[in-house]
C-alpha positions as CSV (number, residue, x, y, z in Angstrom):
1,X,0.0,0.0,0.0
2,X,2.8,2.5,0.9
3,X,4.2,1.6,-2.5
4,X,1.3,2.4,-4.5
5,X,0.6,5.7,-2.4
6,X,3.9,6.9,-3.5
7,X,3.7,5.5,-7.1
8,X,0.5,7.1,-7.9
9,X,1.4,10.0,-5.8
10,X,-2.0,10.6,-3.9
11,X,-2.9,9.7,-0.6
12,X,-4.4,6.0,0.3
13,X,-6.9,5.2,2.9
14,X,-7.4,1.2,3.6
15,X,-10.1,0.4,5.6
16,X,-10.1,-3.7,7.1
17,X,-12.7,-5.6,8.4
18,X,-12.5,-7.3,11.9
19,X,-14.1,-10.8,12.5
20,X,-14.0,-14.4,12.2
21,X,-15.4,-15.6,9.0
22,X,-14.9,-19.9,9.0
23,X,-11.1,-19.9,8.2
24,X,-10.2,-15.9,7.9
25,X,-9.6,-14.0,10.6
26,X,-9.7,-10.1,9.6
27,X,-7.7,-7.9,12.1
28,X,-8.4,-4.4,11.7
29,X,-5.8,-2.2,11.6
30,X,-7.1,-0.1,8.9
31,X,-4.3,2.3,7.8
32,X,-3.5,5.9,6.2
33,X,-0.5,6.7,4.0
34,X,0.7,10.0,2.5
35,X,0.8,10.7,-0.9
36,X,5.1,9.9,-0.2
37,X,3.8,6.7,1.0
38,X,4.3,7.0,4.6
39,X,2.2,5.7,7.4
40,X,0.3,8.2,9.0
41,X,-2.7,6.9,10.7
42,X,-3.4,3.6,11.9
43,X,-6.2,1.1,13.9
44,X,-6.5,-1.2,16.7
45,X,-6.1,-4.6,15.8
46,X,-8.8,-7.4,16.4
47,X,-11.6,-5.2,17.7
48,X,-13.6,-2.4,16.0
49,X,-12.2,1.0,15.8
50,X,-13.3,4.6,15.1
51,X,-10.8,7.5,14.2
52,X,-10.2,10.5,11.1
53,X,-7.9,12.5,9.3
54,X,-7.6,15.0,7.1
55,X,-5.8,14.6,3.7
56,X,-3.5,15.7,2.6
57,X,-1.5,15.8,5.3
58,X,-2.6,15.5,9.5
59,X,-1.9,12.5,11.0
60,X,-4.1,9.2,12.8
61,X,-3.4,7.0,15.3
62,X,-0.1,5.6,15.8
63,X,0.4,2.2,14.0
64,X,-0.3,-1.5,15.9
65,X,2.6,-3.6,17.1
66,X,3.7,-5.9,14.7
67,X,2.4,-9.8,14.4
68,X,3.6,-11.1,17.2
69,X,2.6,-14.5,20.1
70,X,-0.7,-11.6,21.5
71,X,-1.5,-11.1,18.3
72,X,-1.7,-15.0,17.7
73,X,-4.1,-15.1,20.9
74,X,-6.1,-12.5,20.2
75,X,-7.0,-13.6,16.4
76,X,-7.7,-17.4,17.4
77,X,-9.8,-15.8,20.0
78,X,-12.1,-13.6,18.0
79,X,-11.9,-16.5,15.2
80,X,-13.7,-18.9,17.8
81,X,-15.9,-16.1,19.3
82,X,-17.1,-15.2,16.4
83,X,-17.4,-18.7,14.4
84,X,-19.2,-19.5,17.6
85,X,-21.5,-16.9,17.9
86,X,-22.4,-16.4,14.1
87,X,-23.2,-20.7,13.9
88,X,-25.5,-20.4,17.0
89,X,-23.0,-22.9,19.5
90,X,-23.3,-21.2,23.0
91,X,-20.6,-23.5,24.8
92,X,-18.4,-26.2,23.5
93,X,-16.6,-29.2,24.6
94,X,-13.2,-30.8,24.1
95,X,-11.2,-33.7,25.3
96,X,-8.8,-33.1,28.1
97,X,-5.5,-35.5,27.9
98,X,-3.8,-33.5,30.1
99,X,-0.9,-32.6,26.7
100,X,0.1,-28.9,25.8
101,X,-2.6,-29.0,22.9
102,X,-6.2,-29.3,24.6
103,X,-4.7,-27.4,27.3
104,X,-3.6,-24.6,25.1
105,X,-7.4,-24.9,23.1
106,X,-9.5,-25.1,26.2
107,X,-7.3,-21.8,27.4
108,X,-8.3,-19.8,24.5
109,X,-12.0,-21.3,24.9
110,X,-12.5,-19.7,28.4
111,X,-11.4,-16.3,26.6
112,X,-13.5,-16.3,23.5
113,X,-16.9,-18.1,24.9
114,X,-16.4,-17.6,28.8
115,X,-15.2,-20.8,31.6
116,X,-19.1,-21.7,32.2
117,X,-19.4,-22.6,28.9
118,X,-16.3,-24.4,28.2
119,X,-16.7,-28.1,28.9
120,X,-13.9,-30.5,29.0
121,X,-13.6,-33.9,29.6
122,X,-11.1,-36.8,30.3
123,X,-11.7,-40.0,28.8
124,X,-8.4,-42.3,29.9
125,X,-7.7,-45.2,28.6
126,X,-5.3,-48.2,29.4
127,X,-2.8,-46.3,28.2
128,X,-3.0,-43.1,30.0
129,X,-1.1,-42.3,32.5
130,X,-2.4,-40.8,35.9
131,X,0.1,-37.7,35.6
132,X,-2.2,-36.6,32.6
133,X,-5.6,-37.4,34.5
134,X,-3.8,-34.8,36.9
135,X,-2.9,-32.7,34.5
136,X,-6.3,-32.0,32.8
137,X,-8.0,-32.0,36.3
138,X,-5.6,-29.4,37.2
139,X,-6.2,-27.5,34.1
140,X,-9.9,-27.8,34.3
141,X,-9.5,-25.4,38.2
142,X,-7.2,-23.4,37.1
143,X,-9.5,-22.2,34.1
144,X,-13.0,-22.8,36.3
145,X,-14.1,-24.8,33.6
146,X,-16.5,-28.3,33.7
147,X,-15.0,-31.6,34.2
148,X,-16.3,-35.0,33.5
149,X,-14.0,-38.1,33.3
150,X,-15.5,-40.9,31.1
151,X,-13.1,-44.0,30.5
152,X,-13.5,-45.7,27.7
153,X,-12.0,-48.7,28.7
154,X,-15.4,-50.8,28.8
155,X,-15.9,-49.7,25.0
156,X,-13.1,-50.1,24.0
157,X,-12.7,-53.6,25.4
158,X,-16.1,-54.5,23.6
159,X,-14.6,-53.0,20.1
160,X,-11.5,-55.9,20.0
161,X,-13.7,-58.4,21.5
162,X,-16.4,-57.5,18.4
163,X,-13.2,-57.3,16.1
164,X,-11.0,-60.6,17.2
165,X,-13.4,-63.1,14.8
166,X,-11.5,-61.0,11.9
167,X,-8.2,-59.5,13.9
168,X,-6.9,-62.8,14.8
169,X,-4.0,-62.7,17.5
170,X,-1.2,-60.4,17.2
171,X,-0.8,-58.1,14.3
172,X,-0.3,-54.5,14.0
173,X,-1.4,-52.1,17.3
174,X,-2.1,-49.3,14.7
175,X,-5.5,-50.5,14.4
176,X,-6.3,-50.4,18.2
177,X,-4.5,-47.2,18.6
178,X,-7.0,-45.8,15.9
179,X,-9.8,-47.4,17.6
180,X,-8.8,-45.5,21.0
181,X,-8.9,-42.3,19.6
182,X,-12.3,-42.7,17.6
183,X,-13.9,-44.1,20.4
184,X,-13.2,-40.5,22.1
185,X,-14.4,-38.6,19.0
186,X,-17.6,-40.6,19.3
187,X,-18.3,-39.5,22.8
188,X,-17.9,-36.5,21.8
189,X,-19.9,-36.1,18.9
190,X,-22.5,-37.4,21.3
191,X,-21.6,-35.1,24.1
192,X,-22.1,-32.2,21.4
193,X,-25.6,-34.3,20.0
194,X,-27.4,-33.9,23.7
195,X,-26.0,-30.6,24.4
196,X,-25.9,-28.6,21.6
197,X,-21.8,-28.1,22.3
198,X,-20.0,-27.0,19.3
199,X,-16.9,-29.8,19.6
200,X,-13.6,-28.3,19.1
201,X,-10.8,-30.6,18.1
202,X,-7.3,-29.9,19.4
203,X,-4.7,-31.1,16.7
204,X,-1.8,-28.6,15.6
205,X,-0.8,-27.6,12.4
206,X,2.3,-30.3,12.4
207,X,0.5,-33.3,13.0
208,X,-2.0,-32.5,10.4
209,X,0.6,-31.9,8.4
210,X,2.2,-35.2,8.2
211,X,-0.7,-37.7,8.8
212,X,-0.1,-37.9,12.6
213,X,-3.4,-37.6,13.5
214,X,-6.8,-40.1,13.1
215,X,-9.7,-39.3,10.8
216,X,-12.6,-39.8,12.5
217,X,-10.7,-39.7,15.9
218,X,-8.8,-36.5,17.1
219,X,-9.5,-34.6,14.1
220,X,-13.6,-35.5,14.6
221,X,-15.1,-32.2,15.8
222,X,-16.7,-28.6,14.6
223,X,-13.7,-26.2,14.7
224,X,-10.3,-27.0,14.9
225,X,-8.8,-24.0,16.3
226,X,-4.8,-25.0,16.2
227,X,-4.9,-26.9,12.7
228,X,-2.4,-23.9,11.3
229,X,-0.4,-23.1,14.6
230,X,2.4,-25.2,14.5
231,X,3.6,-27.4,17.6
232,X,6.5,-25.4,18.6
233,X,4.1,-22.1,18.5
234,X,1.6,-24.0,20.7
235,X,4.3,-24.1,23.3
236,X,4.4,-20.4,22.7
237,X,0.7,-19.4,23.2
238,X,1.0,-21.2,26.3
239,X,4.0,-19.4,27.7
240,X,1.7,-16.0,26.5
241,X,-1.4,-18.0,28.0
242,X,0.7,-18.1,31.4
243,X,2.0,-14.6,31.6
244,X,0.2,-13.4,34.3
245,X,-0.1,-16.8,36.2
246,X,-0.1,-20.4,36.0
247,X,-3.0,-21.0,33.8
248,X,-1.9,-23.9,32.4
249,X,0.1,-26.3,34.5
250,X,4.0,-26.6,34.1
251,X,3.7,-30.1,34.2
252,X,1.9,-30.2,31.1
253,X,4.2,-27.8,29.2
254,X,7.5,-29.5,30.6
255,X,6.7,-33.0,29.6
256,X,7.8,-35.1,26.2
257,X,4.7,-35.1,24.1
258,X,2.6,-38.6,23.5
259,X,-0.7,-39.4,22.5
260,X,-0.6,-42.3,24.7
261,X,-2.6,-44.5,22.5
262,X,0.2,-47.3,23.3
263,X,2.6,-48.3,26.2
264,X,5.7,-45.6,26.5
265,X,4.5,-43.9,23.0
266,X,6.3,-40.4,22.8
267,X,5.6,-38.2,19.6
268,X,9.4,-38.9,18.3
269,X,8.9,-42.5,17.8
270,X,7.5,-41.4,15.1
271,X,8.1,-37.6,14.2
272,X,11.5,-35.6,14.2
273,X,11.6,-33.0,17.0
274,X,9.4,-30.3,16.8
275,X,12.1,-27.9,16.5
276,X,13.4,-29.8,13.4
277,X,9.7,-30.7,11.8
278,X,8.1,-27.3,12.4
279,X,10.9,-25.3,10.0
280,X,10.7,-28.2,7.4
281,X,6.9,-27.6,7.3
282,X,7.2,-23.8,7.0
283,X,9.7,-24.6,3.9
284,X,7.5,-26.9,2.4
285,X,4.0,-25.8,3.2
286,X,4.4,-22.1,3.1
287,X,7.0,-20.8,1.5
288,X,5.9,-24.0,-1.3
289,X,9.8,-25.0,-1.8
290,X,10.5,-28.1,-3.6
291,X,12.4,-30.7,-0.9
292,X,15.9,-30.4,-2.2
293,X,15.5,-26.3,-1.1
294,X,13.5,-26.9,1.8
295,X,16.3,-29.1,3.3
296,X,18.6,-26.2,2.6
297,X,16.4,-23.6,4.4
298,X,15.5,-25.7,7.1
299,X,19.3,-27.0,7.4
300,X,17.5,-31.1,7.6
301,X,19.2,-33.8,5.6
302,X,17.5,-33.7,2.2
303,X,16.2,-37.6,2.9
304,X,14.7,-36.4,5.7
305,X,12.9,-33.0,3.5
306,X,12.1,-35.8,1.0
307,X,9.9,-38.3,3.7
308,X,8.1,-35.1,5.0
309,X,7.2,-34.1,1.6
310,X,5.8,-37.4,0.7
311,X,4.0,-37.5,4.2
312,X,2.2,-34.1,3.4
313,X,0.9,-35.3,0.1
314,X,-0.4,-38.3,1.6
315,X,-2.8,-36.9,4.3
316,X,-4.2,-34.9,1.9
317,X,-7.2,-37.0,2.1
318,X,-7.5,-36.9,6.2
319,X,-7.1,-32.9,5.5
320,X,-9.7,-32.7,3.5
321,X,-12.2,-33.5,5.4
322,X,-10.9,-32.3,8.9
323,X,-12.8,-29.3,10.8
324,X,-12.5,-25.5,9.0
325,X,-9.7,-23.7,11.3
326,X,-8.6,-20.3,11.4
327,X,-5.8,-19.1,8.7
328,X,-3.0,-17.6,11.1
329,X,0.4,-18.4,9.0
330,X,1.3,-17.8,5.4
331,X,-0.3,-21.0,3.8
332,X,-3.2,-22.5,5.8
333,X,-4.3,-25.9,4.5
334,X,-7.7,-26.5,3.0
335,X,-8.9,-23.6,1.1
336,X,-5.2,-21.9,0.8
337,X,-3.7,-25.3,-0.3
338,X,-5.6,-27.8,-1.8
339,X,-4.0,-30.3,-3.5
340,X,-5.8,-33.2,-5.2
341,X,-6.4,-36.7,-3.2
342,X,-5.5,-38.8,-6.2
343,X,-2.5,-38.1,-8.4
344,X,0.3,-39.6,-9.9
345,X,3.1,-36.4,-9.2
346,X,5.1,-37.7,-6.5
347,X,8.5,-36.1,-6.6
């Protein structure tokens, strides 16, 4: 805008919207410039503003702080405030595990829809450990939220009994793992049914990335407010989140991530750290670099840029039909990348 202000040599006024609309979030921060292309007036970002000048010359209010960890809060906030409000939800409910990710979602919850209608719920399985039943209890007090703990153990148990006729003995776990994880979406989805609870699912933008996530499972829900905040900005949002007190437990923040779907399972049995993943994404996703420059940029071994690559293409079809989310980065996926299911252009 400053650029065209000074190429045409007039004066430019841009006036933004603010809201949530499904997957855009508009910020505000509607801005003046000088016919030399300089900033002279400027809005408040993510809430409705009201200010004038005179042009030529005079000067507005002094320009927002740049995109920054508060900015992040406050757009997923007004995203789920408003995609809320404008699709007639009044509360919503989530699955507590007791990891950084539902902590992080049910945090911004309480800010955007208010703790008495936030719901969250445990559902532990035989894998779970009791640290994270802690964990989302304590999480649950600290924001004033609801808490119900439903095991699913019983169902669960019924699922591989239905299932061993075809199964057999032995065999992959993947299957069962799967099964865990649907089996929560399902209660859920029925938690949502009898209450009229808009379900928010909790996955992050690196998991959904690569796959590491279960269709029909974690990614079941309405909204999926972290599918395009990556895992090492989650850890961020909660730091932000905790500024002014413990909101979220330091247990939770300080311990290796799992989805505890299986006995000892951490998220690097089968993910690279997400220090090393989430700049490989960026590469790839965002900025759209081919593998052999992503592993330049993200300074990963170019077999290791190559198996992410292929990874992204192939949960294309879990992507598709995941939850809308709200576009925070660069290159959100659905709607700002979507790439066809079937196709024959692997690299």
């Amino acid at each position: 805008m400053s650029r065209i202000a000074r190429r045409s040599g007039v004066p430019l006024v841009h006036c933004n919207l603010v809201g949530g609309n499904d997957g855009l979030v508009f910020d505000g921060a509607s801005t003046a410039f000088d016919a030399q292309g300089r900033l002279i007036g400027a809005g408040k970002r993510f809430e409705e503003d009201f200010w004038t000048i005179d042009l030529p010359g005079g000067r507005g209010p002094s320009a927002p702080a740049d995109a920054d960890i508060p900015g992040l809060r406050r757009a997923l906030v007004l995203a789920l405030s408003d995609y809320a409000g404008k699709c007639g939800f009044r509360s919503a409910v989530l699955g507590l595990s007791g990891g950084i990710d539902s902590a992080v979602t049910a945090a911004l919850a309480v800010e955007a829809l208010g703790a008495d209608r936030v719901h969250g719920v445990a559902m532990p399985g035989p894998y779970s450990s009791e640290g994270s039943l802690r964990d989302a209890e304590d999480l649950a007090r600290r924001l004033g939220i609801r808490f119900a703990v439903i095991p699913i153990d019983p169902v669960f148990d019924a699922y591989r009994a239905t299932l061993r006729p075809e199964f057999g003995e032995g065999g992959s776990t993947l299957p069962e793992e799967n099964l865990q994880a649907r089996i929560r979406g399902a209660i859920l989805m029925a938690l949502s049914n009898r209450f009229g609870h808009l379900v928010l699912s909790t996955g992050n933008k690196s998991e959904i990335a690569v796959g590491y996530c279960t269709l029909y499972g974690d990614m079941a829900g309405g909204y999926a407010l972290l599918s395009d905040v990556p895992k090492t900005m989650v850890y961020a949002l909660a730091a932000e989140l905790n500024r002014q007190g413990e909101r979220i437990p330091r247990s939770t923040i300080e311990k290796p991530p799992s989805a505890e779907l299986r006995a000892n399972q951490k998220d690097t049995d089968s993910l690279p750290p997400y220090d090393v993943l989430d700049p490989l994404i960026e590469a790839l996703v965002e900025r759209t670099l081919p593998p052999e420059k992503a592993a330049r940029a993200a300074k990963v071994p170019l077999a290791l840029a190559r198996d992410i690559a292929r990874r992204i293409d192939a949960a294309e079809y879990k992507r598709f039909q995941m939850a809308p989310g709200p576009k925070v980065t660069a290159r959100a996926f659905g709607d700002g990348r979507r790439y066809p299911i079937a196709q024959k252009f692997r690299p």
